[in-house]
VEXSESE-779052 format. One record per residue (C-alpha): x, y, z. Coordinates in Angstrom, 3 decimals, m for minus. Layout:
VEXSESE-779052
[r [X,Y,Z]] ...
//
This chain:
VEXSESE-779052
[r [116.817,31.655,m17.136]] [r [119.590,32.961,m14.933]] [r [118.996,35.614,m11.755]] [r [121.383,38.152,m10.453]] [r [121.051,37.497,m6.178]] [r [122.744,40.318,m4.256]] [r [123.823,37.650,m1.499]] [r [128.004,36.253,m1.881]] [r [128.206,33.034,m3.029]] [r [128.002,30.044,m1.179]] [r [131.497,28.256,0.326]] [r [132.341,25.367,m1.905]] [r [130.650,22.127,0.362]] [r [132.187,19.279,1.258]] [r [131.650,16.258,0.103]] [r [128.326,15.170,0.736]] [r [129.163,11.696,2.665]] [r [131.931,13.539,4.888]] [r [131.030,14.450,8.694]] [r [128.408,16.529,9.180]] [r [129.836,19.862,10.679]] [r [128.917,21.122,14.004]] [r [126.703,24.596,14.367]] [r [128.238,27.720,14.377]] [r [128.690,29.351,17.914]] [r [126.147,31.877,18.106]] [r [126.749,35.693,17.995]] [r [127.090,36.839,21.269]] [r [125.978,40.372,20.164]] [r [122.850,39.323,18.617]] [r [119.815,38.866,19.685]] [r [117.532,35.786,20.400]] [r [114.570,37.280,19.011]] [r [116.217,40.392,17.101]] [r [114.402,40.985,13.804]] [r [115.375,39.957,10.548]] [r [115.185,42.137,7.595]] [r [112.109,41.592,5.316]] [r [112.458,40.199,1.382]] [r [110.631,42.200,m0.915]] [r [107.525,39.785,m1.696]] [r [108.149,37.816,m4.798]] [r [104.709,39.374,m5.962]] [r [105.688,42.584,m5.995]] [r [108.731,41.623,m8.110]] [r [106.215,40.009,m10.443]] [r [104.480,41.624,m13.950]] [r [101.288,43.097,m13.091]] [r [98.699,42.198,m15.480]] [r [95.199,43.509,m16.756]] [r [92.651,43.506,m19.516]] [r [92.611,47.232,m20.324]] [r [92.768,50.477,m19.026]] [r [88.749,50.224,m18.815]] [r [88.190,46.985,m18.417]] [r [89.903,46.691,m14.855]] [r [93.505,45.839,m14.057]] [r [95.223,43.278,m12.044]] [r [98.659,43.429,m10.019]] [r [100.759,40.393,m8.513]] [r [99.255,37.527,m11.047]] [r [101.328,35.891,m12.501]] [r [102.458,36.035,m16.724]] [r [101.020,32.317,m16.503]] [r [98.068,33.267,m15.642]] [r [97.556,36.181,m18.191]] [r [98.424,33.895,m21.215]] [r [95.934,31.826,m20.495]] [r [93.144,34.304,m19.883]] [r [94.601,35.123,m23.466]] [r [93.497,32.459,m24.965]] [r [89.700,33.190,m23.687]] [r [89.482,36.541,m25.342]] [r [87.412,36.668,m28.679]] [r [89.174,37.691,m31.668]] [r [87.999,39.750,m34.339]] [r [90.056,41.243,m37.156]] [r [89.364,45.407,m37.871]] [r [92.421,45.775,m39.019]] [r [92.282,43.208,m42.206]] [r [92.911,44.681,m45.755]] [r [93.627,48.276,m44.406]] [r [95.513,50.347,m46.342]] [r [96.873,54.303,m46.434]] [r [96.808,54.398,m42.673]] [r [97.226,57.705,m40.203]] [r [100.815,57.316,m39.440]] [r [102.011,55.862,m36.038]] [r [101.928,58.198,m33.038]] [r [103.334,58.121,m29.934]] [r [101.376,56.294,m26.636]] [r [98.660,53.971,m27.584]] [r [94.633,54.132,m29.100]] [r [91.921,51.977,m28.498]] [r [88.938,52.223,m29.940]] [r [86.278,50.946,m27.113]] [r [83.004,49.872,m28.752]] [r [80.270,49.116,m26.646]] [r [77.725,46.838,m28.055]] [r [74.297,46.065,m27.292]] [r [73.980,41.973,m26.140]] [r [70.531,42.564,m24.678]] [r [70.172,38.783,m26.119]] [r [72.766,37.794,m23.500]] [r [70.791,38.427,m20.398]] [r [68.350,36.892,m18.481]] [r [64.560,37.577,m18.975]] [r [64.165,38.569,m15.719]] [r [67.214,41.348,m15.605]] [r [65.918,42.411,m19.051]] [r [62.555,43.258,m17.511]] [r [64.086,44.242,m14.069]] [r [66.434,47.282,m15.880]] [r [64.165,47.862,m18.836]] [r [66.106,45.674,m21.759]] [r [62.679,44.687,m23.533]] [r [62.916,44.643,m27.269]] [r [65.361,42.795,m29.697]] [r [69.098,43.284,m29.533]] [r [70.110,45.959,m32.773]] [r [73.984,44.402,m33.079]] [r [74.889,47.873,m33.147]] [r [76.942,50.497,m31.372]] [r [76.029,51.622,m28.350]] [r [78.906,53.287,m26.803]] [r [82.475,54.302,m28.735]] [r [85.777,55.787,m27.331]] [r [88.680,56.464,m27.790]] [r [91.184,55.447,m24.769]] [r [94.835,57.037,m25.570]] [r [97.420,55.989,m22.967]] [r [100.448,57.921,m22.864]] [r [104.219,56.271,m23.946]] [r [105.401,56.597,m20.160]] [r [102.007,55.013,m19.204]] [r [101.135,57.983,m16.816]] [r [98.074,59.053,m18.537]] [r [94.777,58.095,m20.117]] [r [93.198,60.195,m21.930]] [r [89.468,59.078,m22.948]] [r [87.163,60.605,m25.815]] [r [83.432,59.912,m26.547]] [r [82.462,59.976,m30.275]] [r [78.653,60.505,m30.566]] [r [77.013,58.061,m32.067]] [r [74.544,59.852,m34.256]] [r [78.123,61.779,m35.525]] [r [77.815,62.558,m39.412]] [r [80.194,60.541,m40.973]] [r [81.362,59.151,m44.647]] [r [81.740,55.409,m44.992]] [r [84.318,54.557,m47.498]] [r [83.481,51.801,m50.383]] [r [82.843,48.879,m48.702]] [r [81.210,45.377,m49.355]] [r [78.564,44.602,m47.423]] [r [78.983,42.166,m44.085]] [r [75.555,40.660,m44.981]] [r [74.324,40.719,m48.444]] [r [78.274,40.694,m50.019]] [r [77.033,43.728,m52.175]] [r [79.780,46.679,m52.965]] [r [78.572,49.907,m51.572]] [r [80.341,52.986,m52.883]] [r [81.194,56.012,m50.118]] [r [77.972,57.484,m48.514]] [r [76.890,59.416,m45.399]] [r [76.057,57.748,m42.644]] [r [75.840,58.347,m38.622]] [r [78.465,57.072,m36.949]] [r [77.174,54.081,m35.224]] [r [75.762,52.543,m39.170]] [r [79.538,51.784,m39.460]] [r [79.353,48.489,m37.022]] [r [75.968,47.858,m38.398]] [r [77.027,47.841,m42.264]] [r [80.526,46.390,m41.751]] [r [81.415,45.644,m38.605]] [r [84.728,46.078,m36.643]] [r [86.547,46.557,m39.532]] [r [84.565,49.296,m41.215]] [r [84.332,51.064,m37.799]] [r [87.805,51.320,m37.386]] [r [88.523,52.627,m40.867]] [r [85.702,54.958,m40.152]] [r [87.098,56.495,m37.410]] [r [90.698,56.505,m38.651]] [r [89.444,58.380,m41.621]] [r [87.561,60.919,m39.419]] [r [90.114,61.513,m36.964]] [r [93.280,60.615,m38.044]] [r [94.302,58.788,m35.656]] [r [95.807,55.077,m35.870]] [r [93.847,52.659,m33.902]] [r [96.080,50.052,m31.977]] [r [93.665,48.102,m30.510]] [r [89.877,46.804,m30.511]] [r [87.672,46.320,m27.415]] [r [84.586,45.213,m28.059]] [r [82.180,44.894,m24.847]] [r [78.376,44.230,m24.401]] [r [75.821,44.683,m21.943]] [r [76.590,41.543,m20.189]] [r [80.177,41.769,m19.447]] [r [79.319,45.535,m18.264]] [r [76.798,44.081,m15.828]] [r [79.070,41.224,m14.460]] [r [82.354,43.214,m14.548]] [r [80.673,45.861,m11.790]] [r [78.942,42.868,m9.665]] [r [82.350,41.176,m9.218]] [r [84.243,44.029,m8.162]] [r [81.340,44.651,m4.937]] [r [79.332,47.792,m7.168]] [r [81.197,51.312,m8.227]] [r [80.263,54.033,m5.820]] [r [79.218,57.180,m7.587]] [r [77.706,60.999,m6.342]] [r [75.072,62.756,m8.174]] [r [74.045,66.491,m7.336]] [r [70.752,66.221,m9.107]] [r [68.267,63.410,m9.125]] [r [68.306,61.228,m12.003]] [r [65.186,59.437,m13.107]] [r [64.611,57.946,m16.686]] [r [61.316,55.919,m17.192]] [r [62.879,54.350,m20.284]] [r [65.788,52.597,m18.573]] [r [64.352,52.784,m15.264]] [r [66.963,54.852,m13.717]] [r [65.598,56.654,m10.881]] [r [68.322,58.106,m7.716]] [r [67.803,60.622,m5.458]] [r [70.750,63.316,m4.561]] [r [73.706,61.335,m3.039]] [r [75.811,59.227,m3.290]] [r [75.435,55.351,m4.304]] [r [76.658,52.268,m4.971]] [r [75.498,50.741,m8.181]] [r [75.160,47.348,m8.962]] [r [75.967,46.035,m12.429]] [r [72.256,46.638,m13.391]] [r [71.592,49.911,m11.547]] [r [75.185,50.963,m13.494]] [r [74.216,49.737,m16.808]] [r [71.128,52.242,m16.351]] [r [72.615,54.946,m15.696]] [r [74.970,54.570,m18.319]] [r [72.273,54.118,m20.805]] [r [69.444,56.852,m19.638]] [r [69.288,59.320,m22.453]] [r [66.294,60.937,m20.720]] [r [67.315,62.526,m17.540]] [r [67.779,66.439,m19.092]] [r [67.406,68.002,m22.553]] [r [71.293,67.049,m23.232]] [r [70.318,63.970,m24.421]] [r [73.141,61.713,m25.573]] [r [75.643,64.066,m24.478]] [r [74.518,64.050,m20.978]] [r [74.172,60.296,m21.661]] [r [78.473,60.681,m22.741]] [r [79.300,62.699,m19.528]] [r [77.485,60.294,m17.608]] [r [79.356,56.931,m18.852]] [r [82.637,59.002,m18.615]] [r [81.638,60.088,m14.896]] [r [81.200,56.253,m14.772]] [r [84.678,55.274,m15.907]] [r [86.464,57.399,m13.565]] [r [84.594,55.847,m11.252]] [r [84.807,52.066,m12.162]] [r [88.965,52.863,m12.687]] [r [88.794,54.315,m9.643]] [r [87.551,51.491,m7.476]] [r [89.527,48.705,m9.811]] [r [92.686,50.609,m8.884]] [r [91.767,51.345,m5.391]] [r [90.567,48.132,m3.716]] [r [93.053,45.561,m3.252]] [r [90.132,43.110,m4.544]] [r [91.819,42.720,m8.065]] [r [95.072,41.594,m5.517]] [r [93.539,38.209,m5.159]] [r [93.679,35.339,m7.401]] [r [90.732,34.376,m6.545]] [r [88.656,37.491,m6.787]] [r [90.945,38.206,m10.051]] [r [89.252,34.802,m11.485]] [r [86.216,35.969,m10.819]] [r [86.684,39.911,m12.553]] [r [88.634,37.899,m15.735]] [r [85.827,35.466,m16.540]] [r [83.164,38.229,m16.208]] [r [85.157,40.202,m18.677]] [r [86.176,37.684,m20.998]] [r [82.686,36.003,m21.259]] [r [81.679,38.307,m24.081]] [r [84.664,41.119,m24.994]] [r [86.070,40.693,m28.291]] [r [89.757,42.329,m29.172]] [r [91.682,42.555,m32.234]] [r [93.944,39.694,m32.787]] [r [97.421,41.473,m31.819]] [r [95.918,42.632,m28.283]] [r [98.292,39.771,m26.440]] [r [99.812,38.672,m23.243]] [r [102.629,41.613,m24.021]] [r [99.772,44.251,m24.401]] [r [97.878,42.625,m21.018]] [r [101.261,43.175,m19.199]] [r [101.908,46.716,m20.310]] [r [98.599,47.874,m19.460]] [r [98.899,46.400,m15.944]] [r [102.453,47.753,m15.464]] [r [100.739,51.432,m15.859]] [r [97.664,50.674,m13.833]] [r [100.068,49.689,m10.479]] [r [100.328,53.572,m10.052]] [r [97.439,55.223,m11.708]] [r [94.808,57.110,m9.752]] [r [91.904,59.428,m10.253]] [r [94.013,62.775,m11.646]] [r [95.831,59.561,m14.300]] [r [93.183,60.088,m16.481]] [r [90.905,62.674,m18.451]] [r [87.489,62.373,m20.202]] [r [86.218,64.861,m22.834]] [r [83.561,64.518,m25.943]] [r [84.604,65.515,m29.628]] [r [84.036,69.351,m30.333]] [r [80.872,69.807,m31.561]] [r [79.617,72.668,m34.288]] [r [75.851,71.711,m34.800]] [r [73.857,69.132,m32.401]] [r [71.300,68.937,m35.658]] [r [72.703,69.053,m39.014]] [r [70.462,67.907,m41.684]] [r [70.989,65.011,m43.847]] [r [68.890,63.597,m46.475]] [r [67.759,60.242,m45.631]] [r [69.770,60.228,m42.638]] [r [67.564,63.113,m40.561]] [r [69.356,64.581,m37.978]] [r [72.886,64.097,m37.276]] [r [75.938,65.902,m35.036]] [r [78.460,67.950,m37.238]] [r [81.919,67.880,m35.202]] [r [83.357,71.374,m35.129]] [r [86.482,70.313,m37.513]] [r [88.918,73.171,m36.270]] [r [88.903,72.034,m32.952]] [r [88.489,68.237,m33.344]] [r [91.335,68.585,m35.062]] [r [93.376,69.992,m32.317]] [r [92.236,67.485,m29.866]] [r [93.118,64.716,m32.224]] [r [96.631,66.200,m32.836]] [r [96.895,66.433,m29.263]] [r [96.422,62.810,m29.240]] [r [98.714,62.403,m32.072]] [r [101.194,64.212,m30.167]] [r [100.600,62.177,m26.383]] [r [99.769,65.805,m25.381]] [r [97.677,66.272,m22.502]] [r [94.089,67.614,m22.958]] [r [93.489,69.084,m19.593]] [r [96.551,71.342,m19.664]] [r [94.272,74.282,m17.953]] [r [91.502,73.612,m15.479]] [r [88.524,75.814,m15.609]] [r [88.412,78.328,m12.802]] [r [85.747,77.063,m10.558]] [r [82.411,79.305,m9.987]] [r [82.557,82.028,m7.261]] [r [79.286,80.797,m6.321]] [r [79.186,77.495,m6.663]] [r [76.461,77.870,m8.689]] [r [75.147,74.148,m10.695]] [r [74.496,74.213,m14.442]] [r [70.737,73.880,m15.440]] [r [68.942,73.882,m18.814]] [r [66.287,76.618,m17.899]] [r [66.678,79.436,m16.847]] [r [65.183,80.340,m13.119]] [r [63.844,83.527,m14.277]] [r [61.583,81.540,m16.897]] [r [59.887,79.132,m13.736]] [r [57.173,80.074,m11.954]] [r [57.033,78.693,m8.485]] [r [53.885,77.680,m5.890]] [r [55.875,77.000,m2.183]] [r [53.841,74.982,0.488]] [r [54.789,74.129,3.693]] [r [55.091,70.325,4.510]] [r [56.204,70.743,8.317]] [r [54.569,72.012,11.310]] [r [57.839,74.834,11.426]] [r [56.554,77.816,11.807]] [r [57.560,80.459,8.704]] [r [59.447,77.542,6.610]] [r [57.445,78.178,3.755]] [r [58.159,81.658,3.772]] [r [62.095,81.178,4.153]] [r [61.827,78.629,1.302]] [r [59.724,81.478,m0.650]] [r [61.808,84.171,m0.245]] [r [65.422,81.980,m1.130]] [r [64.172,80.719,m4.048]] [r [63.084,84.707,m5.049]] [r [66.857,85.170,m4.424]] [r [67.948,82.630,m6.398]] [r [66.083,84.252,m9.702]] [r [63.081,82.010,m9.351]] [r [59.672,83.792,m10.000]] [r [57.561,82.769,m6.972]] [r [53.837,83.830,m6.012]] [r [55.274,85.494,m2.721]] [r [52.524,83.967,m1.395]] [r [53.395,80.502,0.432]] [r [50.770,78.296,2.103]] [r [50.480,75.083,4.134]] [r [50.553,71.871,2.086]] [r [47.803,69.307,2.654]] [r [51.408,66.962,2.953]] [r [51.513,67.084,6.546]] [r [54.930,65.813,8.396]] [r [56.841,65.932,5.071]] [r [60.251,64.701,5.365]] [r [61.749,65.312,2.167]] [r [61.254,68.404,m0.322]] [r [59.367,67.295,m3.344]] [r [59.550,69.346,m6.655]] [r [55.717,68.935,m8.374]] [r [55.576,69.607,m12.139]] [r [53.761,68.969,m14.773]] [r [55.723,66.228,m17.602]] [r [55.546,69.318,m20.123]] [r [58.048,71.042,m18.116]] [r [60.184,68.291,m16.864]] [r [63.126,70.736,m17.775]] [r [61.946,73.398,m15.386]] [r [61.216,70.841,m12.799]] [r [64.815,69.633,m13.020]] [r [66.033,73.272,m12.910]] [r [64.135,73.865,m9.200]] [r [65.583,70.525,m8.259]] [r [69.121,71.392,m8.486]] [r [68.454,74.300,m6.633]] [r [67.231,72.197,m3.744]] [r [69.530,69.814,m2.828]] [r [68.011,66.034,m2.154]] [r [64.590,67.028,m3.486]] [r [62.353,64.506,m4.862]] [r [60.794,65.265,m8.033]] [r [56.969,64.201,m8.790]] [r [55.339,64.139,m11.789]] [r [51.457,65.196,m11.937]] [r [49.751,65.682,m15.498]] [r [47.578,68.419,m15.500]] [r [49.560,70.555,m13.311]] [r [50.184,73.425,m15.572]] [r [53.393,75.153,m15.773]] [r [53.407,76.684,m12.361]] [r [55.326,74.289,m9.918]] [r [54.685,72.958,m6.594]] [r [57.347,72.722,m3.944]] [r [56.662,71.551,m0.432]] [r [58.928,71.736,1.699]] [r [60.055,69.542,3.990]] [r [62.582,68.661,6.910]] [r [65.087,68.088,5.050]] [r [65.500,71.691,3.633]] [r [68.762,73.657,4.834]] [r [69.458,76.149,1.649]] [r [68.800,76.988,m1.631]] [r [71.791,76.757,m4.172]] [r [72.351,78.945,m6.413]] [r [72.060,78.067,m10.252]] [r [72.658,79.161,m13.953]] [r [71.876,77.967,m17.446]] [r [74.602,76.194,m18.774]] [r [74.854,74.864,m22.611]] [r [74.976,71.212,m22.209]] [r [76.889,71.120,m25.216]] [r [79.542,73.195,m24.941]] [r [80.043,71.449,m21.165]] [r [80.197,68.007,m23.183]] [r [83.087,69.326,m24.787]] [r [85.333,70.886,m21.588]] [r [87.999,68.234,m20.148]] [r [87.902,66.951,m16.703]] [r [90.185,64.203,m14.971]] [r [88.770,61.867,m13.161]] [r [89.398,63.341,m9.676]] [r [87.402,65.908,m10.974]] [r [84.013,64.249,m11.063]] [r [84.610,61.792,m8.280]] [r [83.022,61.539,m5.127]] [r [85.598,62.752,m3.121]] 
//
């Protein structure tokens, strides 16, 4: 291949057995030591190259090496046998299916992050990732997985036997027909033409966040799930792979359920993108060997997703940045629509999922107006404070702290005794919220208002709460009941719900 150089061309030289010619005189106007202009680093004039817009990116490697991470990826077919597609948009969709591989991990992880139990083969996780034509934007959508949906006719993965169109929730699809069925699943429910298949498991999650040195992320409240484990304080943190994969699983921290469970994994991704994009870890080969054959051990893509695609993607990724992408849930009209034989299931509100799809359709943006931010900074809770009763007890030897404590919760809407006493906690150095597990929600409630508060657990309690304060106590923040649903639902971009 021939290259266009901006120097002038070389003098013709002389024959190569004539006299050697002597040195040019040197420049009498130049210095010694005078410096020479810099080359643009051959890197930089180099392809960039990455697995996805979620599953990290990579600049200065070059196309070499991305065709022959190609050839590691697993291939799958969704797209076989399809027929009376959505039409093409503009930009590009992904369906991202996360899978759940608990088969694929070690005994010891499994019993260290709470993976006991036999592996279902069945969705997890799904999204859809939409990157803009000019490759400026990704836009990211969580389906739920217990969505009502219709399978269309289908022959059975397993058995071979022709089913006819039923209802279903939306994760059945992988489990009755795999990546194919999923894909025409969500094509029929959306409209939207898939591009591309990413198919990724616990284990690849896990490694993919331990190569790139954890994902830092900031929580307001405390999070603590005694199904997965999960269990952080207020603050911020950096997860490791397993501490990550828990708090993208817990389904347990708050009444919102697997929509707090979606905001969580898509507070997650901005995160992960985030530090992929930030560090200049994914910069060197070496550490780029070690991110691609975490990934690779276990994702699966659909058999067009080549070197060309790998390349794209890592052309937009040079420049993205927090604000480059957005995260939002399908519209929802009823968290627990009844279906026979199916039980409970989430009815998308049609109207709007239909304008958010179109959007998509159209490479639109979804966050074209952000919300106007509360006057008083006020945190989103499930209960109400004028519904919790509140018992405050002194932990410290400060004089009237209980009373402050009192009287600032009072403020806040909570319905105290007005009558705080010393805790049998002496020297207490962190507030701890006491409650009862029947009111776990109200617990969580008086938590938020108190910033880095530790919440216990003691059965028996009653529904009156304990706090005790300790040294840690500055303020109480004001809170108000929020519907966890309809905040599912509002877009954010991802410097939105990052740390900084």
């Amino acid at each position: 291949m021939s290259t266009t150089s901006s120097r002038p061309p070389r003098p013709p030289a002389q024959s190569q057995r004539g006299p050697r010619q002597p040195p040019p005189p040197a420049r009498p106007d130049r210095m010694p030591y005078a410096p020479v202009p810099r080359r643009r680093p051959r890197w930089a004039m180099r392809a960039a190259t990455t697995l996805s817009v979620v599953l990290l990116a990579s600049a200065g490697i070059g196309h070499a090496v991305v065709s022959s991470l190609d050839a590691d990826i697993s291939r799958v077919d969704p797209f076989k046998d399809m027929k009376n597609r959505p039409p093409t948009g503009h930009g590009m969709n992904v369906l991202l299916v996360g899978t759940d591989g608990r088969d694929r991990i070690s005994a010891r992880e499994r019993q260290a992050y709470r993976l006991g139990g036999q592996p279902c083969h069945c969705t997890d996780t799904m999204m859809i990732v939409h990157l803009s034509r000019d490759r400026e934007r990704a836009s990211v959508v969580s389906l739920p997985r217990d969505s009502y949906a219709e399978l269309p006719a289908h022959v059975d993965q397993v058995t071979g036997r022709q089913h006819a169109p039923h209802p279903v929730k939306l994760n059945a699809a992988y489990a009755e027909g795999g990546p194919n069925l999923t894909v025409r699943t969500v094509e029929g429910m959306t409209r939207l033409k898939i591009d591309h298949y990413l198919e990724v498991d616990f284990t690849t999650f896990m490694r993919t966040v331990d190569v790139l040195g954890g994902v830092r992320l900031c929580t307001v409240q405390p999070l603590k799930d005694a199904y997965t484990g999960l269990d952080l304080p207020a603050g911020t943190h950096t997860l490791t792979g397993g501490q990550a994969l828990q708090y993208v699983r817990s389904r347990h921290v708050d009444s919102a359920s697997d929509f707090g469970r979606m905001q969580r994994q898509q507070r997650f991704l901005a995160a992960l993108l985030e530090r992929a994009t930030s560090s200049r870890v994914l910069l060197n080969p070496l550490k780029f060997r070690d991110v691609t054959r975490a990934v690779l051990g276990s994702v699966r893509a659909d058999k067009g997703f080549h070197t060309d695609e790998l390349l794209d993607l890592g052309r937009a990724m040079r420049n993205f940045s927090p604000s480059s992408s957005e995260f939002t849930t399908v519209p929802i009209a009823r968290t627990a629509f009844p279906v026979k034989g199916l039980g409970s299931t989430v009815k998308w509100d049609a109207t709007k999922a239909e304008e958010l799809f179109r959007s998509l359709r159209e490479d639109r943006p979804l966050a074209v107006r952000k919300p106007s931010p509360r006057p008083d900074g006020a945190v989103g809770v499930e209960v109400a404070p004028q519904r919790i009763r509140v018992q405050v007890e002194n932990g410290t030897d400060t004089a009237g702290l209980g009373r402050r404590v009192d009287t600032a919760l009072a403020a806040a809407g909570f319905v105290t005794t007005k009558a705080p006493v010393d805790s049998p906690e002496r020297g207490v150095k962190r507030t701890a919220v006491l409650y009862d597990p029947r009111w776990d929600r109200s617990a969580r409630s008086v938590a938020a208002a108190l910033p880095g508060s530790e919440l216990r657990a003691v059965p028996g309690m009653g529904a009156t709460l304990r706090v005790i304060a300790g040294a840690d106590y500055r303020a109480v923040r004001p809170v108000r009941v929020e519907d966890p649903v309809k905040r599912a639902a509002q877009v954010v971009r991802g410097d939105e719900v990052s740390c900084e």
